[in-house]
C-alpha positions as CSV (number, residue, x, y, z in Angstrom):
1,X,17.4,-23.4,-6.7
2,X,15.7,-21.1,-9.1
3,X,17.3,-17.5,-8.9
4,X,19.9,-15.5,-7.6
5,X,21.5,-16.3,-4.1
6,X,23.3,-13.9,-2.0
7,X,25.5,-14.5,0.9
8,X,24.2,-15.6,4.3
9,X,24.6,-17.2,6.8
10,X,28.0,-17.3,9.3
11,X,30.2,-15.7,6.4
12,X,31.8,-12.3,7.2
13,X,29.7,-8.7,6.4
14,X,26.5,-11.0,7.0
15,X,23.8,-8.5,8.8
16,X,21.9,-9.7,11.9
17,X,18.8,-10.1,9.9
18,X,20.7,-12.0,7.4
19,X,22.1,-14.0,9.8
20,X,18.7,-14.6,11.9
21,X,17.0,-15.5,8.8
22,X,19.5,-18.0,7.5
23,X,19.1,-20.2,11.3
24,X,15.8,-20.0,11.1
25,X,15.8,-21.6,7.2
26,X,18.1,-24.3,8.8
27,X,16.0,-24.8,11.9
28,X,12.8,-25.2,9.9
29,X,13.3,-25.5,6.2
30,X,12.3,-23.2,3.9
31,X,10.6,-19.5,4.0
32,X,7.5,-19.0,2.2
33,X,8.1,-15.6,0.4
34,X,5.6,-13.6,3.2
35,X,7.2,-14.9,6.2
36,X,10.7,-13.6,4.4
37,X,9.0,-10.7,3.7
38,X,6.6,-9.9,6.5
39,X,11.0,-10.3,8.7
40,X,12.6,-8.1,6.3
41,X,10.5,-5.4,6.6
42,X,8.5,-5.1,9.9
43,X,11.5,-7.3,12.4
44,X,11.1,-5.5,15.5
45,X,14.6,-4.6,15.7
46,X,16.2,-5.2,12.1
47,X,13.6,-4.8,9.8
48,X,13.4,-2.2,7.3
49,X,10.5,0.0,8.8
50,X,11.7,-0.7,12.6
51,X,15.2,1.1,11.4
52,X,14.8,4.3,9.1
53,X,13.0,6.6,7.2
54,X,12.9,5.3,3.7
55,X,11.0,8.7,2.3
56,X,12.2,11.1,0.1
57,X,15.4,12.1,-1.4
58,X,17.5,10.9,1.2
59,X,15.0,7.8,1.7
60,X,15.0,5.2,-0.9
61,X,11.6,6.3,-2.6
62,X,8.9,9.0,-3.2
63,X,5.3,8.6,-2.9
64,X,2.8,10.9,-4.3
65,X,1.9,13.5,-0.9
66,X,5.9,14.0,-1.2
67,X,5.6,15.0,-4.8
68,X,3.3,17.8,-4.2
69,X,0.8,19.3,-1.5
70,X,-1.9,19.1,-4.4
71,X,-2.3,15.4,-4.0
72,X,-2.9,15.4,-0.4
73,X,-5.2,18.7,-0.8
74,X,-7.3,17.3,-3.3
75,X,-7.5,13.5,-1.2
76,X,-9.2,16.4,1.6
77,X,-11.3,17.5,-1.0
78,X,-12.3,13.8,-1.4
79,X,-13.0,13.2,2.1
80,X,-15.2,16.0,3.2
81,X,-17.1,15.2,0.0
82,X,-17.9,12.2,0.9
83,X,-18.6,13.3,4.6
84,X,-21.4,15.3,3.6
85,X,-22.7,12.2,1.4
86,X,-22.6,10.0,4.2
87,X,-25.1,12.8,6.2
88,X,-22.0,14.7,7.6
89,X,-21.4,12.4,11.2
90,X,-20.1,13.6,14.3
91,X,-17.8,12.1,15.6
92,X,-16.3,10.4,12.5
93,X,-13.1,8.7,12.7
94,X,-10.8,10.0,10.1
95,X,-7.5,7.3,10.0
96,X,-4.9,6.6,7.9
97,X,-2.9,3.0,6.7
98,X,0.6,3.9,6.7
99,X,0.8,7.5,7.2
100,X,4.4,7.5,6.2
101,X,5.9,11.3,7.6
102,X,2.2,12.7,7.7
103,X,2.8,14.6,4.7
104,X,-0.5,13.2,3.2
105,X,-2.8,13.8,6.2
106,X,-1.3,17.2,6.9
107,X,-2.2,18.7,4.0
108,X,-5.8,16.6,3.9
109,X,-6.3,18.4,7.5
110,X,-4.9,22.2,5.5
111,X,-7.7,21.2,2.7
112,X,-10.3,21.0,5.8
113,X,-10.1,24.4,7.0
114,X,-12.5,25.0,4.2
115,X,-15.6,22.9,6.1
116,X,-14.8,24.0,9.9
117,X,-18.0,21.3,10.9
118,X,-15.8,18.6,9.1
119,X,-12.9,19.5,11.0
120,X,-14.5,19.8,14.2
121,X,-16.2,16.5,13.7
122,X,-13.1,13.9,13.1
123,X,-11.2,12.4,15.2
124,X,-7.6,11.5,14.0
125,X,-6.4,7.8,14.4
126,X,-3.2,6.2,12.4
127,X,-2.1,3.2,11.5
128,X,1.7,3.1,11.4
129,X,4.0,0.2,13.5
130,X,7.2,2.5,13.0
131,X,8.9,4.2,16.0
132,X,10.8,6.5,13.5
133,X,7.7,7.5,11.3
134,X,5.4,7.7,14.3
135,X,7.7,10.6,15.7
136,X,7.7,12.3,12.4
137,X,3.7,12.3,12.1
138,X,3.6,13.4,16.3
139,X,5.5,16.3,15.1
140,X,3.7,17.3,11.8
141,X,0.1,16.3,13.0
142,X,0.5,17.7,16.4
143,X,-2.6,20.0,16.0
144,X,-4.5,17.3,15.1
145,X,-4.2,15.4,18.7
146,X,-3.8,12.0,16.6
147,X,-3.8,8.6,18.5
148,X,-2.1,5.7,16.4
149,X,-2.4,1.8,16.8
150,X,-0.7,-1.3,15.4
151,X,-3.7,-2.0,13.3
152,X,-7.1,-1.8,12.6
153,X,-8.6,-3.8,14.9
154,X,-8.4,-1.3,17.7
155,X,-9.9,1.6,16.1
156,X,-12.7,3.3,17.6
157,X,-16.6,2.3,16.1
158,X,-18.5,4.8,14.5
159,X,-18.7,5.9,11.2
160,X,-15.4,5.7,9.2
161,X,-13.0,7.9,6.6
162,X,-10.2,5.4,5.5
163,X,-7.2,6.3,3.4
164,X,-4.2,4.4,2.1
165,X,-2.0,5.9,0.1
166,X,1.2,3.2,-1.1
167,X,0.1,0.3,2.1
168,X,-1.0,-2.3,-0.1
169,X,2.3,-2.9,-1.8
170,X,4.3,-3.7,0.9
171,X,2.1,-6.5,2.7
172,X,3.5,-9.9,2.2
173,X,2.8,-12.3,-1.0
174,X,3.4,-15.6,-1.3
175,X,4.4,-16.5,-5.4
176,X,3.1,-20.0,-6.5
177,X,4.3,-21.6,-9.9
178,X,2.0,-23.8,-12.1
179,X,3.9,-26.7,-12.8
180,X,1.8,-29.9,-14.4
181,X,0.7,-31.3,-11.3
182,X,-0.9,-28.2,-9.8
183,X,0.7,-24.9,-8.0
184,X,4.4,-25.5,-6.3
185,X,5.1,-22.5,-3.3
186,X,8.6,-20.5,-4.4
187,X,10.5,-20.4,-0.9
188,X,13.5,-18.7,0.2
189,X,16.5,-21.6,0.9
190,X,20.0,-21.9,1.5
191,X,22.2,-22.9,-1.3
192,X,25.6,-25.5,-0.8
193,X,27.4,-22.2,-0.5
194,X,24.9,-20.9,2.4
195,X,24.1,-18.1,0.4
196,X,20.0,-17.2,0.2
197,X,18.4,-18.8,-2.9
198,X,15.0,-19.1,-4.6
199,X,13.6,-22.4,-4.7
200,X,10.1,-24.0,-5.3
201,X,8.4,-26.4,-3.2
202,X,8.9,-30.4,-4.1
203,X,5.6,-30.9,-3.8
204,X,2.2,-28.8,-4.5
205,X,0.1,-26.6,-2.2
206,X,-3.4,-28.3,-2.6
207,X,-5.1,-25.6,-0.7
208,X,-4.0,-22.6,-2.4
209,X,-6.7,-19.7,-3.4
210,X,-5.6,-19.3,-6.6
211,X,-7.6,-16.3,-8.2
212,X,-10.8,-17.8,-10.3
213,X,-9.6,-16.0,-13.7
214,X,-5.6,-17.8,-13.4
215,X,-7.0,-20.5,-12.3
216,X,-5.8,-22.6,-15.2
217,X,-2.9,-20.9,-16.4
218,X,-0.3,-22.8,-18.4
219,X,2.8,-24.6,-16.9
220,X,5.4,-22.3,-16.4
221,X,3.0,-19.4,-15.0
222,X,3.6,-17.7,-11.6
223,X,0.9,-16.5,-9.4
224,X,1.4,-13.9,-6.2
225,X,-1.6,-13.7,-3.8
226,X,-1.4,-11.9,-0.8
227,X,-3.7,-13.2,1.8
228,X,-3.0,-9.8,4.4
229,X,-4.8,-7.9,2.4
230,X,-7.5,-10.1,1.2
231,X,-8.3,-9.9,5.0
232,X,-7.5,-6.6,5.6
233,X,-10.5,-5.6,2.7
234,X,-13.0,-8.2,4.4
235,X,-12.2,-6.6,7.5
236,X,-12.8,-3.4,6.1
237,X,-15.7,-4.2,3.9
238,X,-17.3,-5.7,7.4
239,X,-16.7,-3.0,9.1
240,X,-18.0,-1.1,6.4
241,X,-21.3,-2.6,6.0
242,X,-22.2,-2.7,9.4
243,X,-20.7,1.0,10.6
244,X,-21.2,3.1,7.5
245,X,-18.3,5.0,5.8
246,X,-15.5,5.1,2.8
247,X,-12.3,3.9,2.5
248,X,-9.9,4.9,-0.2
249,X,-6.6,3.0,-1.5
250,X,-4.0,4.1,-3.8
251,X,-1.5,1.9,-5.2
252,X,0.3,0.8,-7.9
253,X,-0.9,-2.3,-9.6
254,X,-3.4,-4.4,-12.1
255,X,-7.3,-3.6,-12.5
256,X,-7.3,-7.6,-13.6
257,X,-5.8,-10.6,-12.0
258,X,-3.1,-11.5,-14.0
259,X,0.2,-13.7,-13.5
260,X,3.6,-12.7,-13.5
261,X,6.4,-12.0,-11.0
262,X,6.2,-8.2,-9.7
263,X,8.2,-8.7,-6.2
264,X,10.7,-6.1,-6.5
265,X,13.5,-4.3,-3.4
266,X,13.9,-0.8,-4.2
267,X,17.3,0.8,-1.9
268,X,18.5,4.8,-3.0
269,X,15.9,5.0,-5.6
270,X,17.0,2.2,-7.6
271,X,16.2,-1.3,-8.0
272,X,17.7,-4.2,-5.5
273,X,18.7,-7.5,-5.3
274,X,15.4,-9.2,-3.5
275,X,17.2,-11.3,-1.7
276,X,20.1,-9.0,-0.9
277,X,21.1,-7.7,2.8
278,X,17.5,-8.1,4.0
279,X,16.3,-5.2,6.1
280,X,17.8,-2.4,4.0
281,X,15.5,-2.4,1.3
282,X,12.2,-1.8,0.8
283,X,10.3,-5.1,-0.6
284,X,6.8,-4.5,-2.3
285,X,4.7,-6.1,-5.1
286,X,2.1,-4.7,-7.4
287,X,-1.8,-4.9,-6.3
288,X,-4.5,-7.2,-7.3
289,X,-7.3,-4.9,-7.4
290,X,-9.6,-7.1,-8.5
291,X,-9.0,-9.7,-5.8
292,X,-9.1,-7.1,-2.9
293,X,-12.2,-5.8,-4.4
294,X,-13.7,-9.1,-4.6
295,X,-13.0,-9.7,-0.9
296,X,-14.4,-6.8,0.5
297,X,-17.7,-6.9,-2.1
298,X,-18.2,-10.3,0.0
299,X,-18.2,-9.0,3.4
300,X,-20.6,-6.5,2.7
301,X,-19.2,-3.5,1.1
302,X,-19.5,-1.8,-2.3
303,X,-16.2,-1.3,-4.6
304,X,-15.8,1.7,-7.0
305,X,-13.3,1.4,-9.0
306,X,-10.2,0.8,-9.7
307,X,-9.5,4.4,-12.0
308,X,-5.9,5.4,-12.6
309,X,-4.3,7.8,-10.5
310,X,-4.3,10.1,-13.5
311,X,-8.0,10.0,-14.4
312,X,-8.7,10.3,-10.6
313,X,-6.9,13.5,-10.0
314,X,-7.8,15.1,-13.2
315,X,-11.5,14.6,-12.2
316,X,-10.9,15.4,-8.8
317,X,-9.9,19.2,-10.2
318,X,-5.6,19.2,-10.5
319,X,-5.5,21.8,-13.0
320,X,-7.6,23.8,-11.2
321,X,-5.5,23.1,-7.6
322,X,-2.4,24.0,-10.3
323,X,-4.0,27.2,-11.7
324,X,-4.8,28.8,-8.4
325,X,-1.1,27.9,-6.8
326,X,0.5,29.2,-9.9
327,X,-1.2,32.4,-9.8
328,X,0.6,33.2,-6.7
329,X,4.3,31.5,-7.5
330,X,7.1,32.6,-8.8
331,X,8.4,31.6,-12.4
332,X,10.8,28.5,-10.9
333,X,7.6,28.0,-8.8
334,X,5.2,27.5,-11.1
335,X,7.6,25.3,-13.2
336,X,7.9,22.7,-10.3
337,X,4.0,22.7,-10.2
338,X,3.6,21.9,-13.7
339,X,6.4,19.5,-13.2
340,X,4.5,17.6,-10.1
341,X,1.3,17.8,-12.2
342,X,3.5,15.3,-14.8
343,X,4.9,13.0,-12.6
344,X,1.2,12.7,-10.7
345,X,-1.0,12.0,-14.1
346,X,1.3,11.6,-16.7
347,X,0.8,7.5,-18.4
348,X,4.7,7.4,-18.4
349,X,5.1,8.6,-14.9
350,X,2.6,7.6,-11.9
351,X,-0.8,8.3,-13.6
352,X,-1.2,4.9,-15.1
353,X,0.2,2.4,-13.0
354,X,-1.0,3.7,-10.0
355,X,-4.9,2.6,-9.4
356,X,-7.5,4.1,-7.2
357,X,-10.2,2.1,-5.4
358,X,-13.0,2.8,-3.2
359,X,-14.7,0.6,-0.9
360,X,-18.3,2.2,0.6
361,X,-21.3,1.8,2.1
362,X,-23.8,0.2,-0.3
363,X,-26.0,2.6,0.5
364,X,-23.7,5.5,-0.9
365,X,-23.6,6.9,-4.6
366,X,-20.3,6.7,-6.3
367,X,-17.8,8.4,-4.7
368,X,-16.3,11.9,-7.2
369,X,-13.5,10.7,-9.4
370,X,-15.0,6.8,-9.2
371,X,-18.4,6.9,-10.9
372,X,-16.7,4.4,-14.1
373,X,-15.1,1.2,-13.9
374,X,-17.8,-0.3,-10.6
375,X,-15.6,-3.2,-10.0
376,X,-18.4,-5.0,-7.6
């Protein structure tokens, strides 16, 4: 076994999930790191997403459209833009990956009362498997007559508006470590105590798509590749291609492919034991941009990007969004904008870990806030 093991199994204060997970590993062996993760988070009935809602203060994180209206205003701003540049389409189909509360698309829909023919023209459709969070967007996005599916496949054809703010990150990985005879699978086991344990595979994975630039790492090195969302951006680069449209992601992770172990369980705003009482933590890992770009340049599309978050929202006009809310706050008021304006740009905060990519059209100029760093 290679890391920390927790306990599982048929000891006492063992969860359900916990519990399930441990007979299935003695059933069948070993879970690969996305099947682990893929139960943790989306079990039907246990999993993390199926059970709460993990936003905000009382949640176990914060993501940017709870920080402050400005980010979802100026996302709007972004998306009517490029409406017009796509020869403003009616209907378009305006959805969202993981809408969370419907914080992010209610104040995108606020920022479109500006263009009445955009607002007219789309037609609301969310991604989101969560009973809990699907009530929360019915009620906030009520106006907006929204109709939600399980995934992307049964969204309507036309020309598209994607956005995904924080989806990425929580789609299953597998981790692979170069040992000399090629790249070994780290699995979730039992150990002699029951408990759940790291471990890597006895033998290597000959088929593995290892990214082409850590492709000959050193001994030692550990690789996560995350084969939902290299589909997800050939499904969406596809779609793309053929349909017409933009799609926007925002995440935290690497511009470059690069090794390193980044699977992390964050529970009450702090970190968590990964392996820990599965199901009550949220399980993510940082973003291969370059990979997902790659993917989707293939089936068709055009990638813009990644930009940090910062640079993104400072071109997109954030001082200016601050400026005119501030001239109508109060002192306290204005003071929490100027504080969400940190924790949105600021290197030390969310501005430089968190990237922004665009996938397009080909056909399409570069989309505002995304004319540097072409990717494909």
């Amino acid at each position: 076994m290679d890391g920390a093991a927790r306990s599982a199994g048929a000891g006492e204060g063992v969860s359900a999930l916990e519990a399930l997970l441990a007979q299935r590993i003695r059933d069948a062996g070993p879970l690969g790191i996305d099947e682990y993760m893929a139960t943790a988070l989306t079990h039907p009935e246990h999993g993390y997403y199926a059970t709460r809602d993990p936003l905000g203060a009382a949640g176990d994180f914060v993501t940017a459209p709870e920080v402050s209206q400005m980010f979802g205003e100026l996302v709007g701003a972004w998306c009517i833009d490029n409406w017009a540049r796509m020869g403003r389409p009616d209907p378009v189909i305006l959805a969202e990956l993981g809408p969370g509360r419907g914080t992010l698309m209610a104040d995108l829909l606020r920022a479109a009362r500006v263009a009445p023919d955009f607002r007219r023209a789309l037609r609301l459709h969310l991604v989101e498997t969560s009973r809990a969070l699907r009530a929360a967007q019915a009620r906030r996005l009520a106006d907006a007559a929204p109709r939600w599916h399980d995934n992307l496949d049964t969204l309507p054809q036309g020309p598209l508006l994607l956005v995904a703010n924080e989806f990425l990150d929580a789609l299953p990985i597998r981790q692979l470590v170069r040992q000399a005879d090629g790249w070994h699978e780290r699995r979730v086991a039992l150990d002699s105590d029951g408990a759940l344990a790291f471990t890597l595979a006895a033998a290597p994975d000959p088929g593995t798509a290892i990214p082409r630039a850590l492709s000959n790492a050193a001994p030692g090195n550990l690789c996560e590749i995350r084969p939902a969302a290299a589909a997800l951006a050939a499904s969406v680069g596809a779609r793309l291609s053929r349909q017409g449209g933009v799609a926007l992601f925002i995440d935290y992770g690497h511009a470059a492919s690069a090794c390193g172990d980044t699977l992390q369980a964050v529970k009450n705003h702090r970190r968590h034991d990964v392996l820990a009482d599965p199901g009550t933590a949220d399980l993510t890992a940082h973003v291969d941009f370059a990979t997902f770009a790659a993917a989707a340049t293939a089936a068709g599309a055009r990638a813009w990007g990644p930009v940090t978050q910062g640079a993104f929202l400072v071109a997109l006009g954030l001082a200016t969004r601050a400026a005119a809310l501030k001239e109508r706050a109060t002192p306290a008021q204005a003071a929490a904008i100027d504080a969400a304006c940190r924790r949105l740009i600021d290197p030390e905060e969310m501005g430089s870990v968190f990237k922004v990519l665009a996938l397009a059209h080909p056909s399409l100029p570069a989309p505002a806030g995304l004319s540097e760093g072409l990717a494909a």
